[in-house]
C-alpha positions as CSV (number, residue, x, y, z in Angstrom):
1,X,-65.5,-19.1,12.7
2,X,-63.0,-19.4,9.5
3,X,-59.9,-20.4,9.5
4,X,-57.6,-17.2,8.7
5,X,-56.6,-17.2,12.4
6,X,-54.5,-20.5,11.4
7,X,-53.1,-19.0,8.8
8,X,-51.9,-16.0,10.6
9,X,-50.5,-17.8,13.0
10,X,-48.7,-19.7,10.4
11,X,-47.0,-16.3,8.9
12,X,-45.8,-15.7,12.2
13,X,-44.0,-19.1,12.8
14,X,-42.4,-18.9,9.3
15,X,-41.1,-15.8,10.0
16,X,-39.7,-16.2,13.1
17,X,-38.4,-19.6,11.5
18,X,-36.8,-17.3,9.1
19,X,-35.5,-15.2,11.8
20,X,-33.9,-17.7,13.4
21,X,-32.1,-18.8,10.2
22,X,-30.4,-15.8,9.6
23,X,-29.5,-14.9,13.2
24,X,-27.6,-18.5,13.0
25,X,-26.0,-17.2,9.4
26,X,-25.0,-14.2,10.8
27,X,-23.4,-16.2,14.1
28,X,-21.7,-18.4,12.2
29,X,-19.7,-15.9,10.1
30,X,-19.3,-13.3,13.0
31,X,-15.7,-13.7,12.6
32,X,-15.8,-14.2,9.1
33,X,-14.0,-10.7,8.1
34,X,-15.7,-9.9,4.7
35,X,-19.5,-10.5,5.8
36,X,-21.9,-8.4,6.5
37,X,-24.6,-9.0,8.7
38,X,-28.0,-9.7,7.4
39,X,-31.1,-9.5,8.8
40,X,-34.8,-9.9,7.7
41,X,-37.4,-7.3,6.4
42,X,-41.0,-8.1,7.4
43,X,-44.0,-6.4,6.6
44,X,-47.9,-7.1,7.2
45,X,-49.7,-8.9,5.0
46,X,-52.6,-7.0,3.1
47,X,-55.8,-7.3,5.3
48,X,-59.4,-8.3,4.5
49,X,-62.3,-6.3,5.0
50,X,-65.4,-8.0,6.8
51,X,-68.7,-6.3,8.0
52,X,-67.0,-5.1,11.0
53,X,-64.2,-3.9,10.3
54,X,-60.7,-4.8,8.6
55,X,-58.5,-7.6,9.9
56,X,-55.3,-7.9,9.7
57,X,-53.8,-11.4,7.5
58,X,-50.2,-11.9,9.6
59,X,-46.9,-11.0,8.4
60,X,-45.0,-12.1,5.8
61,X,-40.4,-11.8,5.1
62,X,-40.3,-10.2,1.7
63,X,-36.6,-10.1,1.7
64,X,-33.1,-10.5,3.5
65,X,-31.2,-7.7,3.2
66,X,-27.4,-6.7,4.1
67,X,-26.6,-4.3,7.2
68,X,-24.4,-2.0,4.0
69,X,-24.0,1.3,4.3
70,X,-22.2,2.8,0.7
71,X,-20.9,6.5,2.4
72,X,-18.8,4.4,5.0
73,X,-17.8,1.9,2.2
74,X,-16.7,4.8,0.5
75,X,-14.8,6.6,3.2
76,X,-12.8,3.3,4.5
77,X,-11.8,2.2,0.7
78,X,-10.4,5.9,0.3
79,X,-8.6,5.7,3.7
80,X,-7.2,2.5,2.4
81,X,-5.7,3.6,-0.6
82,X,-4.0,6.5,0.7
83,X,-3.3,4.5,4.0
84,X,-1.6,1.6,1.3
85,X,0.1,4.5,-0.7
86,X,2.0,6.2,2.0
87,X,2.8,2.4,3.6
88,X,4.5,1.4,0.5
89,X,6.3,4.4,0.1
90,X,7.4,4.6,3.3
91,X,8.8,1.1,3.2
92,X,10.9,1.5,0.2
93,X,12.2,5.0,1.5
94,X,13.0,3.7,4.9
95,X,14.8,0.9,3.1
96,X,16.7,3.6,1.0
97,X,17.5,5.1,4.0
98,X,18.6,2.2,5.3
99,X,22.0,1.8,2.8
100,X,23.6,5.0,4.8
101,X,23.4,3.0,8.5
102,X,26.6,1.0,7.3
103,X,27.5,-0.5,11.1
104,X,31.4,0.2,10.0
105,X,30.5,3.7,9.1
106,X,29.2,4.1,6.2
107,X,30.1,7.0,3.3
108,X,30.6,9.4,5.5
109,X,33.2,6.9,7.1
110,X,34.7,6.6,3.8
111,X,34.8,10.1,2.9
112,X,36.5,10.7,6.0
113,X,38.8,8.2,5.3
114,X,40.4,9.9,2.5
115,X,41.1,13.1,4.0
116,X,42.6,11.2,6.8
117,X,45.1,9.5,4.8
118,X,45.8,12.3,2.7
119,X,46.9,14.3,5.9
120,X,48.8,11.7,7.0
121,X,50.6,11.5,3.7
122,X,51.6,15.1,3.4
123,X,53.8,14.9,7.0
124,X,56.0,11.9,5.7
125,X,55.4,12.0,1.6
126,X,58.1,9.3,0.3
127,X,56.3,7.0,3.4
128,X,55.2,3.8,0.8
129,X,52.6,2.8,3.6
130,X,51.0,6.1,3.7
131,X,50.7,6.2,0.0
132,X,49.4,2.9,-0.4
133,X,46.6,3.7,2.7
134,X,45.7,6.9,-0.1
135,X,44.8,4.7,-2.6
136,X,43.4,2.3,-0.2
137,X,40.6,5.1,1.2
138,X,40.2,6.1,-2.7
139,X,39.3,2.9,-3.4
140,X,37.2,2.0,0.1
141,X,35.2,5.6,-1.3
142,X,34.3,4.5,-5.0
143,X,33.3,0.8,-3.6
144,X,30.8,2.3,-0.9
145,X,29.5,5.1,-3.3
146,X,29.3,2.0,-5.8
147,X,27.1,-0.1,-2.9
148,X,24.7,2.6,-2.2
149,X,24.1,3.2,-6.0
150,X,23.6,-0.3,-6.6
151,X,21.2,-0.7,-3.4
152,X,18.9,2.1,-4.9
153,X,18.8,0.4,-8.5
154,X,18.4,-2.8,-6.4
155,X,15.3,-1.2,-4.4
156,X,14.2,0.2,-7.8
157,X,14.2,-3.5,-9.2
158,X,12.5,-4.6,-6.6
159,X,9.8,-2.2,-6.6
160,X,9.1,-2.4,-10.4
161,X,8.8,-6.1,-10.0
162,X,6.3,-5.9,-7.0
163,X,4.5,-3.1,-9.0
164,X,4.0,-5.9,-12.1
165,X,2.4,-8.4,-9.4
166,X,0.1,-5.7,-8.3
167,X,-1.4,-4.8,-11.4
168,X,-1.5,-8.6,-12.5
169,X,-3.8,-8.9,-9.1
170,X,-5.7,-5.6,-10.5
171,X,-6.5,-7.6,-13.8
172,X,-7.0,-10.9,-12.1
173,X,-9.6,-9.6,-9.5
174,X,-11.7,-7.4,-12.1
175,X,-12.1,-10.7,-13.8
176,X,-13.1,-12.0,-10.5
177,X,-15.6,-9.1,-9.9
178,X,-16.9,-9.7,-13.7
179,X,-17.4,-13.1,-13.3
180,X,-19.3,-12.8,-9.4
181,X,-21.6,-9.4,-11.8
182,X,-22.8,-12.4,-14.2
183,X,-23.5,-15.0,-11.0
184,X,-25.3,-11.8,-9.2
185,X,-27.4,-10.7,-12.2
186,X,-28.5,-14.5,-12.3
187,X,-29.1,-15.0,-8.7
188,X,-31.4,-11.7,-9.1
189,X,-33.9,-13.1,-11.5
190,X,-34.5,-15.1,-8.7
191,X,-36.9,-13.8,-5.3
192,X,-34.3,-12.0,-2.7
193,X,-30.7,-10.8,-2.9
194,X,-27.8,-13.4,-3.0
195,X,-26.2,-11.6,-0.1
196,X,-23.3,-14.1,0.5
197,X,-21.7,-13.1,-3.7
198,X,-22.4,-9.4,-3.0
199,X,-20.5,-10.0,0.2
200,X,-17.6,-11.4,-2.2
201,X,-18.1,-8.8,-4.5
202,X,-17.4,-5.9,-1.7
203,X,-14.7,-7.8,-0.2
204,X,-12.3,-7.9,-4.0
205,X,-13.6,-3.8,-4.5
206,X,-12.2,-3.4,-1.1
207,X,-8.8,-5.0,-2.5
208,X,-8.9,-3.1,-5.5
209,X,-9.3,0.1,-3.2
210,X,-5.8,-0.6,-1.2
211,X,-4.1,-2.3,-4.5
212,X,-4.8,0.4,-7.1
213,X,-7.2,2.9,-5.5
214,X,-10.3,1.7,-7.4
215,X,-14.1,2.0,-6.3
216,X,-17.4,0.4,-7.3
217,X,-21.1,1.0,-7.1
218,X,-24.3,0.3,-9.1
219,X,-24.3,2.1,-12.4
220,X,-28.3,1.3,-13.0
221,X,-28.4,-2.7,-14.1
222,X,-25.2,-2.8,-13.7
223,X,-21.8,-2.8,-11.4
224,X,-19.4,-0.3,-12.2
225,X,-15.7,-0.5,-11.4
226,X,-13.8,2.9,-11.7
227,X,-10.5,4.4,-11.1
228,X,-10.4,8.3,-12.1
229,X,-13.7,8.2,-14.2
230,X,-12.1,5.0,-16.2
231,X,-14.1,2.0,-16.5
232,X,-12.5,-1.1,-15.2
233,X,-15.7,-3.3,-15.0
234,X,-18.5,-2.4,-16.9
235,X,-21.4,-5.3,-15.5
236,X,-19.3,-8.4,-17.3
237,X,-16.9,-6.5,-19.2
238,X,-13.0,-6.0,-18.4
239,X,-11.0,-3.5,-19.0
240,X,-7.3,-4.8,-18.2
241,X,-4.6,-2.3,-17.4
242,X,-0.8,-2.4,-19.1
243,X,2.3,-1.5,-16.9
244,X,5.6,0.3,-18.7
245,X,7.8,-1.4,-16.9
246,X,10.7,1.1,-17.8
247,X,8.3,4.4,-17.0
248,X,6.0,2.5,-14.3
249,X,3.7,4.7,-16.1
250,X,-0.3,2.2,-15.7
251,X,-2.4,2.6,-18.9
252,X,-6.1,1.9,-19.5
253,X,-7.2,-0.5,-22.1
254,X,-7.8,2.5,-24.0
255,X,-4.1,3.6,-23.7
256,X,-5.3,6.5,-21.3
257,X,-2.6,6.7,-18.6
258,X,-4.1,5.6,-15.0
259,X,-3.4,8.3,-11.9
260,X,-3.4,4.9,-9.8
261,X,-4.1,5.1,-6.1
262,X,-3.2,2.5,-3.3
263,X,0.1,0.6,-3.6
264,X,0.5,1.1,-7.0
265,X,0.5,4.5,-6.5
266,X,3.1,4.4,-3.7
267,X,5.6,2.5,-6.3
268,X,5.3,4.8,-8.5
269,X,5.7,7.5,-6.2
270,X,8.9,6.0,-5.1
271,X,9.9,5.1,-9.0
272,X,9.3,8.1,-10.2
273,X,10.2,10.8,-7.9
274,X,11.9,9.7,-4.7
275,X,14.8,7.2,-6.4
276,X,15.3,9.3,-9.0
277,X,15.9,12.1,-7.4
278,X,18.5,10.5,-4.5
279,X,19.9,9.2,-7.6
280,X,20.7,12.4,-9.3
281,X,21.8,13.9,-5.8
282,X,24.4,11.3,-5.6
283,X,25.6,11.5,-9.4
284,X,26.3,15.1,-8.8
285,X,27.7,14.8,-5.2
286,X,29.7,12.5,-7.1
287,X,30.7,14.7,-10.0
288,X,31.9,16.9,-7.4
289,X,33.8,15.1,-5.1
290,X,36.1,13.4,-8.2
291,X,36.3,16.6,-9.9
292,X,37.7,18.6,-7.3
293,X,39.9,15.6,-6.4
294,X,41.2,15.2,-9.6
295,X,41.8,19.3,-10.1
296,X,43.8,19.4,-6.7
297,X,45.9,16.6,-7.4
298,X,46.6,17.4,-11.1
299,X,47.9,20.9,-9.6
300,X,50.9,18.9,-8.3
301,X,53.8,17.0,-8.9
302,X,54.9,13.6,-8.3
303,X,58.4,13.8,-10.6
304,X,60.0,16.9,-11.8
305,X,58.5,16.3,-15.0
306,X,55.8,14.4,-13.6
307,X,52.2,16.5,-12.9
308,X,49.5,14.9,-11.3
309,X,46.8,12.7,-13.2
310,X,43.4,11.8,-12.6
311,X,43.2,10.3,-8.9
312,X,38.9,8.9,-9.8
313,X,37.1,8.2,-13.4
314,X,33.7,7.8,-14.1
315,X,30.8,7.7,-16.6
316,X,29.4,11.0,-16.7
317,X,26.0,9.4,-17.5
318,X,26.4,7.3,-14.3
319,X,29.0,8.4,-12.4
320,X,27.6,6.8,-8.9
321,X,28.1,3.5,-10.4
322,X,30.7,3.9,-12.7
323,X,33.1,5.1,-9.8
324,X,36.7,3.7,-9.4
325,X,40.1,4.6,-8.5
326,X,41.5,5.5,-12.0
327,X,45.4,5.9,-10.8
328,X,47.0,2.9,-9.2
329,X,50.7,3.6,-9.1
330,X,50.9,4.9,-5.6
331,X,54.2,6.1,-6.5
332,X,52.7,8.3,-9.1
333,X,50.6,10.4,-6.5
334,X,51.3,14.2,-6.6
335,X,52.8,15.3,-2.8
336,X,54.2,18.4,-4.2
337,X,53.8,21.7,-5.0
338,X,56.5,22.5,-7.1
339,X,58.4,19.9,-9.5
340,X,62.2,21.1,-8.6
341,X,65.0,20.2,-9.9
342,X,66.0,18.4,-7.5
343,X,62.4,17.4,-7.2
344,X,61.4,18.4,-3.6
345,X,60.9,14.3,-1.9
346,X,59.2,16.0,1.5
347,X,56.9,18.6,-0.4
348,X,53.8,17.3,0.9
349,X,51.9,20.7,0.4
350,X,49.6,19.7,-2.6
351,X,48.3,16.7,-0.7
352,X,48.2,18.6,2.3
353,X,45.6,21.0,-0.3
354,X,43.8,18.1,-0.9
355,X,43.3,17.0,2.7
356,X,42.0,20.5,3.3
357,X,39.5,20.2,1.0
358,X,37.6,18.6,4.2
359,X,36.7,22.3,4.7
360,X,36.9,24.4,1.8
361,X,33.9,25.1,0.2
362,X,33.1,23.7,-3.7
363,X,30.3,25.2,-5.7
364,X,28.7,26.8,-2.7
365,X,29.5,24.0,0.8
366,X,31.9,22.2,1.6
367,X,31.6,18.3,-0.1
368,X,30.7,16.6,3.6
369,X,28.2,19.3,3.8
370,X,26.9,17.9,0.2
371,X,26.7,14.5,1.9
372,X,25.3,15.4,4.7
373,X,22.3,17.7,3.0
374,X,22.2,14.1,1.0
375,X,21.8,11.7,4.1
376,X,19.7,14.4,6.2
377,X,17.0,14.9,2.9
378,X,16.6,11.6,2.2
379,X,15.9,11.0,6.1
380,X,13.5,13.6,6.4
381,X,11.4,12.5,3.6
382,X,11.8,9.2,4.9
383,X,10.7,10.1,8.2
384,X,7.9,12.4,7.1
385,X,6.4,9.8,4.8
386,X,6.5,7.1,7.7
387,X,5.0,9.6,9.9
388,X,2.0,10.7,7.7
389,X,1.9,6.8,6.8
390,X,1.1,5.8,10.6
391,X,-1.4,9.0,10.6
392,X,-3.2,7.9,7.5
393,X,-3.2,4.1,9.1
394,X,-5.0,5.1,12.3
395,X,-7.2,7.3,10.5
396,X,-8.1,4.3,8.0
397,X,-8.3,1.8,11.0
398,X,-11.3,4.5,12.5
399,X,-13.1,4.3,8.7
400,X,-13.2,0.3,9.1
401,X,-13.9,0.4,12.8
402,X,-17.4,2.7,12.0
403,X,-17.8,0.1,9.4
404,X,-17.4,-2.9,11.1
405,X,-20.1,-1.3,14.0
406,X,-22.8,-1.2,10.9
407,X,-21.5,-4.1,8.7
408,X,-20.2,-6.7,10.9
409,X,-21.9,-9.1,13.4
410,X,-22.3,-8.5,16.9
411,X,-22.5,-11.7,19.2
412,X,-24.3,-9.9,22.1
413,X,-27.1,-8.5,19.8
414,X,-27.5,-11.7,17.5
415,X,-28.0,-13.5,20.7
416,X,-31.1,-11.4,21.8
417,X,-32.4,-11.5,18.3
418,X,-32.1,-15.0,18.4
419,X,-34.0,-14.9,22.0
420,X,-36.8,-12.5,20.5
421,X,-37.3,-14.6,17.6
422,X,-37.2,-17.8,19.6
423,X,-40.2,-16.5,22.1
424,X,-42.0,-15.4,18.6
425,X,-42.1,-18.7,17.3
426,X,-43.1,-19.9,20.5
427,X,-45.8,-17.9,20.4
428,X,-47.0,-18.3,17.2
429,X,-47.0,-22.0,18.1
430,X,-49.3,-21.4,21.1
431,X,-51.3,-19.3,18.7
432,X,-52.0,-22.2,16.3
433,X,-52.5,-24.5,19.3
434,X,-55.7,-22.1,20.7
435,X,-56.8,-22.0,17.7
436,X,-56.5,-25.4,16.8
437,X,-58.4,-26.3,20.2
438,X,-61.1,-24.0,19.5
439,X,-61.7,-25.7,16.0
440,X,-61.7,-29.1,17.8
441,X,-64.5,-27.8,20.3
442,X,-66.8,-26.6,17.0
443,X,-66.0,-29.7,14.6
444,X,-66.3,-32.1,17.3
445,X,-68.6,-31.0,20.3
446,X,-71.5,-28.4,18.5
447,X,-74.6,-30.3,18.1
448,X,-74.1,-32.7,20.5
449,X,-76.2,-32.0,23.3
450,X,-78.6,-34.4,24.3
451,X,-77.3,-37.3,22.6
């Protein structure tokens, strides 16, 4: 009798020892969010041949591996980025949005306002109070039209700002995922995989997926980080990106702009596109509303030789927030139609004109209608982004839940693994303690008859 039984006996306890180990690893982080669960790969040992036949040598653990599968890593980091694109967006045009749900009424209110008081003017011109309630609602107008111009440039300011922090995050985790390539590439000259840094490594690719819109895989030796065929890791090598603060156009190291995915792609989105053109809406429902108030009320008279002026100025370069109440004399506001002599005191037809401009269309609608096609587009996109933003969330929230059932630990199953490699041990134990008896009886008993 030789001794290889002992020794196969002894594989067995080591690797249920092993077993053991990382069952308890894996229970330990099961509500650790960025492991993965790990489990050990065991194969026989190579056998020996004797006269009758071959015999087996045991088992031995030739590695721990992770529980990773790259397809679903891919699918949930692209439902991420789109799920963190449309979220952003949908934030920032929702808080656009927001600037029109004045709880005293709002431009519309405002708007209103002015063809009220003109109205009321034309039945009692020479009234002082009703004059003074004109210029009132003129300036009420210009100072909300100001507000909602200045919210949007606000929005925009706070948007460009929280698009900087992202990309500094960008640049600060590819460092991160540089540094953790050199620490993995040293762990690996080592026997088996240093698991728990690959785990770290996945977890700030997964970051960069929501942040930016970035992936990573092996490129042969090394990791690759990518966005759109870019390098932004290369095994230890960074390449930062640069942020045009005034364009929010991203560049690569190389000056090659970035089409950015994740929240930095939302920012833009809204930078780009969506602010600029409410802005440009407004400008020219601006444009409109003081030009066709100033033409109506130069058409009259306030004296006999007294036409009307200007009632609103503005920058034609910015002329939502440049708005204001250019004439202040309310004496000086043109009631009449005709200048006299005797100039006509109760003539209240011209303001009359310019109350009914309520309902006459300019350029094609009527200028509530303007607002309104304002207030009502900005809502839909508003509402169609949030919409496709809670879509894209649930379908991103299916992504990590396949994941999770591959990736992350499972307290039921790591229990019975823990039971299965708790009876192997047990019996490997017994295993050595047969054979250990059986040794005794031939060391210590043959040749001992008769004595």
């Amino acid at each position: 009798m030789d001794f290889s039984a002992l020794h196969v006996a002894l594989s067995g306890l080591q690797a249920a020892q092993l077993g053991m180990d990382t069952t308890s690893h894996n229970i330990a982080n099961a509500s650790n969010p960025t492991y993965t669960r790990q489990r050990i790969e065991q194969r026989s040992r190579f056998p020996r041949t004797t006269p009758q036949g071959v015999v087996g040598l045991g088992v031995e653990v030739f590695d721990v591996t992770r529980s990773r599968d790259r397809f679903l890593d891919t699918r949930a980091r692209l439902g991420s980025a789109a799920a963190a694109s449309l979220d952003v967006r949908a934030g920032l045009l929702t808080r656009a949005e927001d600037v029109f749900t004045d709880p005293t009424g709002g431009l519309p209110t405002r708007l209103s306002e002015v063809w009220d008081a003109f109205e009321a003017l034309s039945l009692d011109p020479p009234d002082l109070a009703g004059r003074m309630r004109v210029l009132s609602a003129l300036d009420a107008f210009a100072a909300e039209v100001k507000n909602v111009s200045s919210s949007w440039q606000q929005a925009a300011v706070d948007a460009k700002s929280s698009l900087a922090e992202a990309v500094d995050d960008v640049n600060r985790v590819l460092h991160q995922i540089a540094d953790l390539n050199r620490s993995i590439a040293e762990a690996s000259a080592q026997p088996g995989s240093p698991n728990d840094l690959l785990d770290q490594r996945d977890a700030l690719v997964d970051e960069l997926a929501a942040t930016i819109g970035a992936t990573g895989a092996p490129a042969g030796s090394l990791y690759r980080v990518s966005l759109n065929g870019l390098s932004l890791v290369e095994g230890t090598t960074v390449h930062e990106l640069t942020l045009d603060t005034t364009t929010a156009v991203v560049s690569h190291s190389t000056g090659v702009e970035v089409a950015a995915g994740g929240a930095v792609a939302g920012y833009q989105a809204f930078l780009q596109q969506d602010i600029v053109d409410q802005q440009a809406k407004l400008d020219a429902f601006v444009t409109k509303v003081a030009d066709a108030l100033n033409a109506a009320h130069r058409g009259g008279y306030w004296s006999e030789t007294g036409a009307g002026e200007d009632l609103l100025s503005y920058d034609s370069t910015r002329p939502a927030a440049t708005l204001q109440v250019a004439l202040t004399d309310p004496q000086r506001l043109a009631t009449a139609q005709d200048p006299g002599p005797p100039f006509p005191v109760f003539d209240g037809r011209n303001a009359a004109a310019i109350a009914d401009l309520r309902n006459t269309p300019v350029g094609g609608e009527t200028i509530e209608a303007s607002l309104r096609g304002i207030i009502v587009g900005l809502g839909q996109v508003a509402a169609a982004t949030s919409a496709s933003s809670e879509g894209q969330s649930a379908l991103h929230a299916s992504y990590e839940m396949a994941r999770d059932a591959v990736h992350g630990v499972s307290i039921d199953e790591e229990m019975v693994s823990m039971m299965q490699y708790q009876r192997a041990y047990e019996a490997a134990a017994r295993t050595m303690t047969a054979v250990d008896e059986a040794l005794d009886v031939l060391i210590n008993r043959t040749g001992i008859v008769g004595r």
